[in-house]
C-alpha positions as CSV (number, residue, x, y, z in Angstrom):
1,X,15.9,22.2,33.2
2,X,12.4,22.0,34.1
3,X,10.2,19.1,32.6
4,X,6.2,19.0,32.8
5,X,4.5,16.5,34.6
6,X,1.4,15.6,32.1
7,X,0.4,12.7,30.9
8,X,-0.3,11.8,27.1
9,X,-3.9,12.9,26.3
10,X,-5.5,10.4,23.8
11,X,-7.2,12.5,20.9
12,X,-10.8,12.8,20.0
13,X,-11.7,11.5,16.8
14,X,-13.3,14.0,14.4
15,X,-15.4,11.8,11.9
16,X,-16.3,8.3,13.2
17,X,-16.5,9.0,17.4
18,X,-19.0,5.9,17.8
19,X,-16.7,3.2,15.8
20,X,-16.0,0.3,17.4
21,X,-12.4,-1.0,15.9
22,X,-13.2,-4.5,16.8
23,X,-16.4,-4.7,15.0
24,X,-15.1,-5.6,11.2
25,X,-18.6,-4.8,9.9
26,X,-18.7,-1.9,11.3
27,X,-15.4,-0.8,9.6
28,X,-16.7,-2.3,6.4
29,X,-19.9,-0.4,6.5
30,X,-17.8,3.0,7.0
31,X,-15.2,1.8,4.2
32,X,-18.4,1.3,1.8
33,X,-19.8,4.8,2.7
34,X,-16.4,6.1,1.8
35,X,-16.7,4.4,-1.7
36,X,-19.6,5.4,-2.5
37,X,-19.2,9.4,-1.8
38,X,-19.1,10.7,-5.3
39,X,-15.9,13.0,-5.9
40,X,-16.6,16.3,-7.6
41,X,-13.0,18.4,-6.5
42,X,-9.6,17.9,-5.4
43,X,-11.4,19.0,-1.5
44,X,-13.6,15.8,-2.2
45,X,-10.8,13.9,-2.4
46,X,-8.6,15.2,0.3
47,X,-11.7,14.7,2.6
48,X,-12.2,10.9,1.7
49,X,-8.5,10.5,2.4
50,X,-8.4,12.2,6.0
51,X,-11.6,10.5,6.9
52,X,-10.0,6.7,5.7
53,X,-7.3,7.5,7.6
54,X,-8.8,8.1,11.1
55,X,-10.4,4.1,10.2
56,X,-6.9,3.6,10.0
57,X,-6.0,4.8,13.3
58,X,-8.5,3.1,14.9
59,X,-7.8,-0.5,13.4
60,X,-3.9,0.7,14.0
61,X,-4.3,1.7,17.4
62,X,-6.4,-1.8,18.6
63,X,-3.6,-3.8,16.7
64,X,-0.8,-1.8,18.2
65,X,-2.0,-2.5,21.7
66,X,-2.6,-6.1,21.2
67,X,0.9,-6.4,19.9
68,X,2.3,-4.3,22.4
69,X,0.7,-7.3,25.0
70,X,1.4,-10.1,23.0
71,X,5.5,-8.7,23.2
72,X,5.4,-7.6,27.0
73,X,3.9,-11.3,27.6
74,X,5.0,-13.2,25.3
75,X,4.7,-16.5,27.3
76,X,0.8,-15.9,28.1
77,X,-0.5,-17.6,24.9
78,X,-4.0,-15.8,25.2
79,X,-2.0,-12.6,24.4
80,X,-0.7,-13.8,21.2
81,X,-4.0,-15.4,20.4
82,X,-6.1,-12.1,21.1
83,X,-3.4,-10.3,18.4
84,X,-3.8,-13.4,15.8
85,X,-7.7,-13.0,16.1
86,X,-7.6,-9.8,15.5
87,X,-5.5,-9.4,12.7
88,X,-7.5,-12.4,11.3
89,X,-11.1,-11.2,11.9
90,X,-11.1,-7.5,11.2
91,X,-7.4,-6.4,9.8
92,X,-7.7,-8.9,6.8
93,X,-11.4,-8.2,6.1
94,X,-11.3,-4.6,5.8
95,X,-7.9,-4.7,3.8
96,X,-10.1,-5.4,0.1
97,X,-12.2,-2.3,1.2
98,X,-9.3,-0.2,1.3
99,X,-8.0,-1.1,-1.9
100,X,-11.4,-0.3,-3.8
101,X,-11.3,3.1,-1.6
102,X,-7.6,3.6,-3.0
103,X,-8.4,2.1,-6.3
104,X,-11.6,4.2,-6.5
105,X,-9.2,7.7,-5.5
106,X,-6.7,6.6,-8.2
107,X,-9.3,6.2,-10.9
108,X,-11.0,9.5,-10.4
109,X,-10.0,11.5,-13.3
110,X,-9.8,14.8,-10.7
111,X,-7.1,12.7,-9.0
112,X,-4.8,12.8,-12.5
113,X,-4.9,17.1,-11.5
114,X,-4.4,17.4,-7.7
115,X,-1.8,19.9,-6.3
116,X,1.6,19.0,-6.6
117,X,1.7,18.4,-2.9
118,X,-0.4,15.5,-3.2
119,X,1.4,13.8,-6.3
120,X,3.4,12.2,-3.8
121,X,0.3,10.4,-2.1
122,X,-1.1,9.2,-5.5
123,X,2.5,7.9,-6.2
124,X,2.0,5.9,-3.2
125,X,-1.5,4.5,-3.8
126,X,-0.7,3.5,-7.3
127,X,2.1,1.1,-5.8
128,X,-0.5,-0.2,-3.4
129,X,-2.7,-1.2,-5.9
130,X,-0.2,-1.9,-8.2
131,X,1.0,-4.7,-5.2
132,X,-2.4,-6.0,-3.8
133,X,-3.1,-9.4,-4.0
134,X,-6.4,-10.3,-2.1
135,X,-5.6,-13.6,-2.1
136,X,-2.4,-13.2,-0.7
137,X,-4.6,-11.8,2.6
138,X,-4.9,-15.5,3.9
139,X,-1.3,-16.3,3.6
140,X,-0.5,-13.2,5.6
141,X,-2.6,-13.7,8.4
142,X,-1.1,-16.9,8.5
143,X,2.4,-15.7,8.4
144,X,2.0,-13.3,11.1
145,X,0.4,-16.2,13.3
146,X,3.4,-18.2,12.5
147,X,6.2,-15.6,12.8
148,X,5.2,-14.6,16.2
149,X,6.0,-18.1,17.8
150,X,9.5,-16.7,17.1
151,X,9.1,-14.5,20.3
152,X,7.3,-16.5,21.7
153,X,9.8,-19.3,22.0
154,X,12.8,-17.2,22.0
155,X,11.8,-14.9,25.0
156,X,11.0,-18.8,27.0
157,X,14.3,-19.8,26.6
158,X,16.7,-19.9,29.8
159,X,19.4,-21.5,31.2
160,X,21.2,-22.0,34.4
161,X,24.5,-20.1,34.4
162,X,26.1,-19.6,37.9
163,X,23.6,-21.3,39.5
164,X,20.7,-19.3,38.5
165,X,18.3,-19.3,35.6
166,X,19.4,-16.6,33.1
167,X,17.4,-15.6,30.1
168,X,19.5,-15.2,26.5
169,X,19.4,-11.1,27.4
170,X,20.6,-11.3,30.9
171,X,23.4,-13.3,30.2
172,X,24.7,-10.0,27.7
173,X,26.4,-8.3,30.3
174,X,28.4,-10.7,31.3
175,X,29.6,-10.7,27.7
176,X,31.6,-7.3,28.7
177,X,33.2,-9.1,32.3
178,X,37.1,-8.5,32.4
179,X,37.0,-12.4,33.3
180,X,38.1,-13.9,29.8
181,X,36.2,-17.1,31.3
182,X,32.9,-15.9,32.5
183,X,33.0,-13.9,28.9
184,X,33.4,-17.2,27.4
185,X,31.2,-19.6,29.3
186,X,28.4,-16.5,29.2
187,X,28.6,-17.0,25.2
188,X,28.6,-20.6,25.2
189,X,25.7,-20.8,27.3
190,X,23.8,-18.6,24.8
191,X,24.5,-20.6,21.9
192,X,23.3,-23.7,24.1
193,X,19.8,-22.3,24.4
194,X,19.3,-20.9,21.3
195,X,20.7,-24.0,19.8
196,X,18.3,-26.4,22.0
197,X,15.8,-25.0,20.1
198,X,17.4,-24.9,16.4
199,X,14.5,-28.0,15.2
200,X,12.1,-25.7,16.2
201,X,13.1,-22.6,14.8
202,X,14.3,-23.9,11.4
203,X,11.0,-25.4,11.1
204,X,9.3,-22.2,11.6
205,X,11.2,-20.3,9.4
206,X,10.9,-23.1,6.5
207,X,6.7,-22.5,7.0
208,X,7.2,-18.4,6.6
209,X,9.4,-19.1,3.5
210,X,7.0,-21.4,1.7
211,X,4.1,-18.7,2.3
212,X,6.4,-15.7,1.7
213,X,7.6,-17.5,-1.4
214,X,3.3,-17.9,-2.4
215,X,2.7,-14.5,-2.0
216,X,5.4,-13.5,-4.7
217,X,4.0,-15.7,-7.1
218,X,0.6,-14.7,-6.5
219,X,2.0,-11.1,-7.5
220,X,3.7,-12.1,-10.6
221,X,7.1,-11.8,-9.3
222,X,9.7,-14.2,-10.0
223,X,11.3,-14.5,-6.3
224,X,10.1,-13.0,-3.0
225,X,12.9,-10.6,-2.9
226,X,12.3,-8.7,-5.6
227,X,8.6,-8.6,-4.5
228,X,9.5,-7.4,-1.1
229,X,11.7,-4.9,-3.1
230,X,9.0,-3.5,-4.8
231,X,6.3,-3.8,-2.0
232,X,8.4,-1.5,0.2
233,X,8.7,1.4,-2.3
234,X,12.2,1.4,-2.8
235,X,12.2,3.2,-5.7
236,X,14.8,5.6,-5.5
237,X,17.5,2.1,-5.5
238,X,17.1,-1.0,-6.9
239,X,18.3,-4.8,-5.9
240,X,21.6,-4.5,-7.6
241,X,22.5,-1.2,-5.9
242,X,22.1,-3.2,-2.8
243,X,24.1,-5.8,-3.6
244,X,26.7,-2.9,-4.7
245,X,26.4,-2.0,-1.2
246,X,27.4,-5.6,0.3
247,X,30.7,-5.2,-2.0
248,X,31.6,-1.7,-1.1
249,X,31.4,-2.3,2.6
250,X,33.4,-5.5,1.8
251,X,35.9,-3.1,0.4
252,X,35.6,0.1,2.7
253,X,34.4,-1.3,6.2
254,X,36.6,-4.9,6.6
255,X,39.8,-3.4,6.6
256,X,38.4,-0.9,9.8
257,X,36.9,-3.8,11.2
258,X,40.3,-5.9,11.3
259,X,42.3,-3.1,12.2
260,X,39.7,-2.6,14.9
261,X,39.9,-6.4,16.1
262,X,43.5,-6.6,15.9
263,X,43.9,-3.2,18.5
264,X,41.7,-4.9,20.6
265,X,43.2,-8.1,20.8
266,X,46.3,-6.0,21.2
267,X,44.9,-4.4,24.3
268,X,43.3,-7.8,25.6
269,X,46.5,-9.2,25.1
270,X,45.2,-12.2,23.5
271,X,46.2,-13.6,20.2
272,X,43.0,-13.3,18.3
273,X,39.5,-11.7,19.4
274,X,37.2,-14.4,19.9
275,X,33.5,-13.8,19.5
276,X,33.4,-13.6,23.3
277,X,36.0,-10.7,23.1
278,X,34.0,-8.1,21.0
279,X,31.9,-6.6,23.8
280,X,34.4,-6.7,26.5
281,X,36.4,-2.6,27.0
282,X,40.0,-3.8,26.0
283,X,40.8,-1.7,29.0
284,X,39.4,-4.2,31.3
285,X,36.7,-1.5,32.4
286,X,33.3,-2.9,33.1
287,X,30.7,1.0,32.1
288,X,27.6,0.9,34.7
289,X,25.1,3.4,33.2
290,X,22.8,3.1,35.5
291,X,21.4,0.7,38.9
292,X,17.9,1.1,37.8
293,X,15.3,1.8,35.4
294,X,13.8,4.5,37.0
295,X,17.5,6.2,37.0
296,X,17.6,4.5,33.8
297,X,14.7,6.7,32.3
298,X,15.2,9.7,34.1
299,X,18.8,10.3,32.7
300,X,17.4,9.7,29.6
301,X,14.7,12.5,30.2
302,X,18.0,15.2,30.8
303,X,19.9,14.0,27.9
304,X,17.3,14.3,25.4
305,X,16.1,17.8,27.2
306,X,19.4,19.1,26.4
307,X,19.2,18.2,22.6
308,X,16.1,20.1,22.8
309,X,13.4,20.8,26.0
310,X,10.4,19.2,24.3
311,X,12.4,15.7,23.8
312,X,12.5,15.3,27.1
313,X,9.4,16.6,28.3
314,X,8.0,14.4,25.9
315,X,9.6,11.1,26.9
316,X,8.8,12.1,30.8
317,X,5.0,12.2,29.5
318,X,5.4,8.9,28.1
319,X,6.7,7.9,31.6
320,X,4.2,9.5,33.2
321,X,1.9,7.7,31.2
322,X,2.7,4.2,31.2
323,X,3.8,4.4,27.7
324,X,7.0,2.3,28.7
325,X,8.6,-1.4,29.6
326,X,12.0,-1.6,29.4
327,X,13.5,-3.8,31.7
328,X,14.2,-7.4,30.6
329,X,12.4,-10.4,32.4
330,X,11.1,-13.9,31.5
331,X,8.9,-14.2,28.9
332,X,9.1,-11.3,27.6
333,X,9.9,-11.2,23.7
334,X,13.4,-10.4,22.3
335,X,14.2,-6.9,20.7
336,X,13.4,-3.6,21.2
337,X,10.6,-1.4,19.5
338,X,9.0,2.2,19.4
339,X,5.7,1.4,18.5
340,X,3.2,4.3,17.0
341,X,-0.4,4.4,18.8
342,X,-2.4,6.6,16.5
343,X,-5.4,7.4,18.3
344,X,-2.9,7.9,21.4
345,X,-1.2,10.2,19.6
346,X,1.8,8.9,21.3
347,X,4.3,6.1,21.1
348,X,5.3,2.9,23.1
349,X,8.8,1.5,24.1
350,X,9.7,-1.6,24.3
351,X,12.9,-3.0,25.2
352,X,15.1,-5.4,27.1
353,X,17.4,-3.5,29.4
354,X,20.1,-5.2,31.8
355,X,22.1,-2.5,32.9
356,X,24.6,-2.3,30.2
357,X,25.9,0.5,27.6
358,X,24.2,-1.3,25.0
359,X,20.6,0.2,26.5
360,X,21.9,3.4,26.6
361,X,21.9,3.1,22.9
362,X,18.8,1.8,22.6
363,X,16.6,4.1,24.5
364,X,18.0,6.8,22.8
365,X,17.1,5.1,19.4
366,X,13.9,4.3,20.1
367,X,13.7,7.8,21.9
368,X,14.5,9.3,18.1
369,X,11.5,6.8,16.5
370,X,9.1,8.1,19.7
371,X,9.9,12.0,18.8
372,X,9.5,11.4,15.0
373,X,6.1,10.0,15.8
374,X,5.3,13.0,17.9
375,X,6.1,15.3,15.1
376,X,4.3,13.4,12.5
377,X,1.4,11.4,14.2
378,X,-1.0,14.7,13.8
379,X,-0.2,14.7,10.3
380,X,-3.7,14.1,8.6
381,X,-3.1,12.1,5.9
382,X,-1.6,8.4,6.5
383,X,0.5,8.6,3.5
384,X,2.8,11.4,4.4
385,X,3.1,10.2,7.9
386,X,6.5,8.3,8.2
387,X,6.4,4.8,6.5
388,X,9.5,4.0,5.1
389,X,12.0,2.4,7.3
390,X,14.9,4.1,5.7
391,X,13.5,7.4,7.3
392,X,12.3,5.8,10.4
393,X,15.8,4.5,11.3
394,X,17.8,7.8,10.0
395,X,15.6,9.3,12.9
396,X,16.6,6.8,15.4
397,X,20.4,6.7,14.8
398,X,20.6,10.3,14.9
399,X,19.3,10.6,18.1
400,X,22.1,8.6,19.0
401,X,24.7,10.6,17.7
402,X,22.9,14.0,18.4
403,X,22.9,12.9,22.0
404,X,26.3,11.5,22.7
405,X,28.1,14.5,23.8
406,X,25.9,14.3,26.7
407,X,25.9,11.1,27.8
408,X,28.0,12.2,30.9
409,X,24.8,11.5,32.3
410,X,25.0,8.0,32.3
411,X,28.9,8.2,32.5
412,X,30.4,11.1,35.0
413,X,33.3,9.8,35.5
414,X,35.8,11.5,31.9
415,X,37.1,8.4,31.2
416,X,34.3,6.2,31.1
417,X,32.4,8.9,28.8
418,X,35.5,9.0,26.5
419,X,35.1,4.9,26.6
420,X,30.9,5.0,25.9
421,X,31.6,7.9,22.8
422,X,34.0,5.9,21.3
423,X,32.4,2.5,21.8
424,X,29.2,4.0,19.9
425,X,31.4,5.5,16.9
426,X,33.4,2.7,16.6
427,X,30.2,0.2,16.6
428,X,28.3,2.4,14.2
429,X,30.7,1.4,11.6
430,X,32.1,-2.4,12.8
431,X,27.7,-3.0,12.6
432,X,27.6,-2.4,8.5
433,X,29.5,-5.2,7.9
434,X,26.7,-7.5,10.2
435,X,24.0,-5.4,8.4
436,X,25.3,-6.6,5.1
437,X,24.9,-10.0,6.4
438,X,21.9,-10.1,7.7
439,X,20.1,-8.9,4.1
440,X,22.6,-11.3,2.1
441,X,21.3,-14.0,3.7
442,X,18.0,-13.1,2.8
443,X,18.7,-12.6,-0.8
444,X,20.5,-15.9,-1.4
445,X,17.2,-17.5,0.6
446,X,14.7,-16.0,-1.6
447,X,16.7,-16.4,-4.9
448,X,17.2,-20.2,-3.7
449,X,14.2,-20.5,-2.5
450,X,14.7,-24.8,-2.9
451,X,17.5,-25.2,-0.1
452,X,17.8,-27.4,2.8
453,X,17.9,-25.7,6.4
454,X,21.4,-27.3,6.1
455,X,22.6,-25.8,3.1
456,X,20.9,-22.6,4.7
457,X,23.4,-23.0,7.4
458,X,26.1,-23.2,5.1
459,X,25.6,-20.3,3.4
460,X,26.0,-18.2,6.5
461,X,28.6,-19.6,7.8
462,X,30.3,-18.0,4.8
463,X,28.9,-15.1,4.8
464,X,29.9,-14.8,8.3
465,X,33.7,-15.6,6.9
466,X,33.3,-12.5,4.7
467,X,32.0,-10.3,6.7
468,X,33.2,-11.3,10.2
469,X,37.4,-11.0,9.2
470,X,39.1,-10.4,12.2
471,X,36.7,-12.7,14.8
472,X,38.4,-15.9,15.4
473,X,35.6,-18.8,15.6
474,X,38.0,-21.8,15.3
475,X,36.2,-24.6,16.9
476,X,32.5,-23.0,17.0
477,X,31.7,-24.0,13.4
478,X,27.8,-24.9,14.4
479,X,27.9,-21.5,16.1
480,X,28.9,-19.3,13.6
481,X,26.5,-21.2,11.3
482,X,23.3,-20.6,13.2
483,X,24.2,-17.2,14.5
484,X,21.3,-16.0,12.3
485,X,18.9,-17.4,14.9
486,X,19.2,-14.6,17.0
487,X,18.2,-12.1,14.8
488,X,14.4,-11.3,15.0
489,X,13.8,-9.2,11.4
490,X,14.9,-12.6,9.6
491,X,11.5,-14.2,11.2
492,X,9.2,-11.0,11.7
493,X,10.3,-8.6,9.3
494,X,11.6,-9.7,5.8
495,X,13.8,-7.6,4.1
496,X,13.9,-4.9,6.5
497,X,17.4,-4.7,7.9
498,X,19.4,-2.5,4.7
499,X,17.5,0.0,5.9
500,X,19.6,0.3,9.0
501,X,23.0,0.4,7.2
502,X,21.6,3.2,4.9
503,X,20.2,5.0,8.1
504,X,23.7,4.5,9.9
505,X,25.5,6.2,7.1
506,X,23.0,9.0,6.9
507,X,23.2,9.2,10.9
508,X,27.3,9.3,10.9
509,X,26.9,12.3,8.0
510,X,24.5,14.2,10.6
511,X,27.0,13.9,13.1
512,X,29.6,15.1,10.9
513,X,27.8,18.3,10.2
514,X,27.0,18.3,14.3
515,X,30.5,18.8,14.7
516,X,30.6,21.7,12.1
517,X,27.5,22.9,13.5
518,X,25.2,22.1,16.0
519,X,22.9,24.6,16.2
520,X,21.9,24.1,12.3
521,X,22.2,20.4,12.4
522,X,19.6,20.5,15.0
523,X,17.4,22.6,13.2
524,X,17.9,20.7,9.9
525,X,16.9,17.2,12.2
526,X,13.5,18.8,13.4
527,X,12.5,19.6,10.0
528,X,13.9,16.4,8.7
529,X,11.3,15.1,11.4
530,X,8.3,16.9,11.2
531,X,8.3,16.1,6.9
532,X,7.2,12.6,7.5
533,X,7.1,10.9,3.9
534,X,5.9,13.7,2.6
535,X,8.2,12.8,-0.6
536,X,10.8,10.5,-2.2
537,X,13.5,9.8,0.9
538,X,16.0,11.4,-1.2
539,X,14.6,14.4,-0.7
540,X,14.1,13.5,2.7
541,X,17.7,13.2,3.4
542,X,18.4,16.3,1.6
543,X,15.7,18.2,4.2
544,X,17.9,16.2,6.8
545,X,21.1,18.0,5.3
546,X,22.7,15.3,4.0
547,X,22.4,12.6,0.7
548,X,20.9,9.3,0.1
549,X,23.9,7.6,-0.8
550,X,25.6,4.2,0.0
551,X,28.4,4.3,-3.0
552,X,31.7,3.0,-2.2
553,X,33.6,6.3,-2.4
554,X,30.6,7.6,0.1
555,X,31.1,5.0,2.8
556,X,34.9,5.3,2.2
557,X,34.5,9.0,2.9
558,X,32.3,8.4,6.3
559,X,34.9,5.7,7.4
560,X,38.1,8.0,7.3
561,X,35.6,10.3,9.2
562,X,35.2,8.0,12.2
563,X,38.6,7.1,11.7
564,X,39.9,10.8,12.7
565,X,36.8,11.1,14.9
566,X,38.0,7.9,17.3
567,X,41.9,9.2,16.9
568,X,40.9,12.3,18.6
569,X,39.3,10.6,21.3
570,X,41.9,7.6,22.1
571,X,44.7,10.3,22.1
């Protein structure tokens, strides 16, 4: 397969070529042009929209890069200082100019009559203004500020294990050693930096709750959930089909996820899976994907060329040009992101690889955000370009599954492919029930929005006993308790993890109808892709070829479909 050799070309802007995006006035001054251009059609309108979003590019691209610096260095505090100013200084100033541009397109009477291919958009802008708060722009400049010391501090962390200094990421693969003890002391030594820091974190978190919590009241909302609820669009489901979804995957999902634990600690030949034991192959088989990052990327580059050329040719361009970090290394922040650069008209990946199977899974998943982006970032009007995470992430966990039959890439030798397909099915369901745990927790937070980080604690440590059956943490009670400290969203993104369990479900139906047929799946994928948010998701999904739906008889459906689908391959 052959692959070009270009490089990203940034595009030319077609309206403001001059604009500086660091200059707020100057934003302002084109915002306040925009609101004053009388409307006399629907082409009026369409016209003030395309132009408002190339400002938006601009201000996105600026902020994109600065984040993207702030994450790669996350221990240089002039990075994160450059993103806080910025966001400050002009992303907060030019946000009330936007909402009298949007409130100013929602109140033109032509706007009540456009085409039915924009009702969509004026859906959207009616939320928006329905949800803007200007003085809730203060409080979220100061929560970003705030929740980025979360990388900050958790990508500082190391510890000495063996005799050198590990970060919390390199210490993972030593998580999946055969050695039962180096597994063991690997995990401990995790949970003794993360811990070292528990003051610190805790006392973060309670500053982003107090002006999460403001920001709901300032919106007339009774609790910050449900504001985040409605903030995000989630129209087509409401909180209490959410918390439907905890209790179906309670029902559904634990019974796989014991029988699961109890195979493996059948295999280990161990009494009871300890936390240590999850990652390990219960064949005692350590998988090597790959030695380095270059090999790393370049396998990558085949598999997604053989899902279709122009996914690899694309993600070589992004090689090519510089449009990737993925290796993990001191002070760098935790996670893993594709991150959207407008005026690029490309994305960014970031992430943390250390030569495990676990990266393979990412890149591809961020590989699936970074060809979404490609096929919508040209779209011209903001609003239809994908928004919604429930979208974003059905892209990315696709990609996943639409790739796997050719991860022989990474894994020539049969066995050790077998081992990788089955480890990614079998964790694409045994991750719900964590999913479900993550957005609990964030629910009983916000709906108790009074409790001690000690009663906080509590709370997850039994949520951890009713979603973690199976996992034996006798002994490890402060562990299990603070095990939430490692997940990112619950400081940097609030609410945004359900999205992944509805996305997983979706992703496991497309590989379903992969297997039935490949060439149409495909097909259905790239035009799932290049809609954007160009309606409801439910729609979305059904462009995708499959349904918005996380109903118990659903997810029990998808589970006896993994079932058969890991029978076959452990015959």
């Amino acid at each position: 397969m052959i692959f070009t050799s270009e490089k990203v070309v940034k595009k030319e802007r077609k309206y403001f070529k001059d604009l500086d995006p660091t200059n707020a006035e100057d934003i302002v001054a084109k915002l306040n042009e925009l609101i004053d251009t009388p409307i006399n059609d629907e082409k009026d309108i369409i016209e003030i929209v395309e132009k408002f979003t190339e400002l938006a590019d601009a201000v996105s691209e600026e902020m994109g890069w600065r984040y993207i610096n702030m994450t790669r260095f996350a221990d240089k505090k002039e990075f994160a200082d450059k993103f806080n100013s910025y966001f400050a200084n002009v992303v907060s100033k030019v946000r009330p100019y936007s909402f009298k541009l949007e409130k100013k397109i929602y109140d033109s009477p032509l706007s009540k009559n456009l085409s039915e291919k924009y009702q969509h958009m004026m859906n959207i802008i009616s939320r928006n203004i329905e949800m803007f708060r200007e003085e809730n722009i203060p409080l979220q400049v100061e929560e970003r500020k705030i929740s980025n010391k979360y990388g900050a501090i958790f990508g500082s962390i190391t510890v000495k294990f063996e005799g050198k200094e590990k970060t919390l990421q390199q210490l993972l693969p030593y998580l999946k050693s055969p050695d039962r003890d180096i597994r063991e002391r690997a995990w401990r030594k995790r949970f003794e930096g993360i811990l070292a820091k528990k003051e610190e974190f805790n006392k973060i978190f309670d500053e982003l709750k107090e002006l999460r919590i403001k920001q709901a009241k300032n919106a007339g909302f009774d609790n910050y959930r449900d504001y985040m609820h409605n903030l995000k669009g989630r129209t087509e489901y409401s909180v209490k089909d959410v918390i439907a979804f905890h209790d179906a995957v309670e029902k559904k999902v634990m019974p796989f996820f014991k029988e699961r634990m109890e195979k493996r600690a059948k295999k280990l030949g161990i009494v009871t899976v300890r936390p240590w034991d999850r990652a390990v192959d219960a064949d005692g088989k350590v998988l090597k994907p790959f030695e380095t990052i270059d090999e790393f990327i370049n396998k990558a580059i085949k598999i997604l060329g053989k899902v279709k050329p122009i996914f690899g040719e694309r993600l070589e361009m992004m090689k090519n040009s510089g449009l990737l970090d993925l290796e993990n290394r001191k002070g760098k922040a935790p996670g893993g992101y594709n991150y959207t650069l407008p005026e690029t008209g490309a994305p960014f990946i970031f992430m943390n690889a250390t030569g495990q199977s676990g990266d393979v899974r990412t890149l591809l998943h961020e590989s699936g955000h970074a060809m979404h982006t490609f096929e919508t970032v040209n779209i011209p009007i903001m609003y239809y370009r994908p928004s919604r995470s429930e979208i974003n992430e059905l892209a990315s966990m696709s990609m996943e599954l639409l790739t796997l039959h050719y991860w022989q890439e990474y894994y020539p030798d049969s066995e050790d492919f077998k081992k990788a397909m089955i480890e990614e099915l079998e964790n694409a369901v045994l991750f719900l029930p964590w999913c479900m745990t993550v957005d609990a927790f964030q629910q009983w937070i916000y709906t108790h929005p009074e409790h001690t980080p000690e009663e906080r604690a509590e709370y997850f440590g039994k949520l951890m006993d009713r979603f973690n059956q199976g996992v034996d943490w006798t002994g490890l009670e402060e562990e299990k308790r603070y095990r939430w400290l490692f997940q990112l969203h619950i400081f940097q993104a609030p609410f945004y993890y359900i999205e992944y369990g509805i996305a997983q479900l979706g992703a496991l139906a497309i590989y379903k109808n992969y297997l039935e047929n490949p060439q149409k799946t495909i097909e259905n994928y790239i035009n799932f892709l290049k809609e954007g948010y160009k309606a409801p998701i439910d729609k979305i999904y059904e462009i995708a070829g499959i349904k918005l739906d996380f109903s118990e008889t659903y997810i029990g459906e998808i589970v006896d479909f993994v079932k058969e689908r890991l029978n076959e391959l452990e015959k």
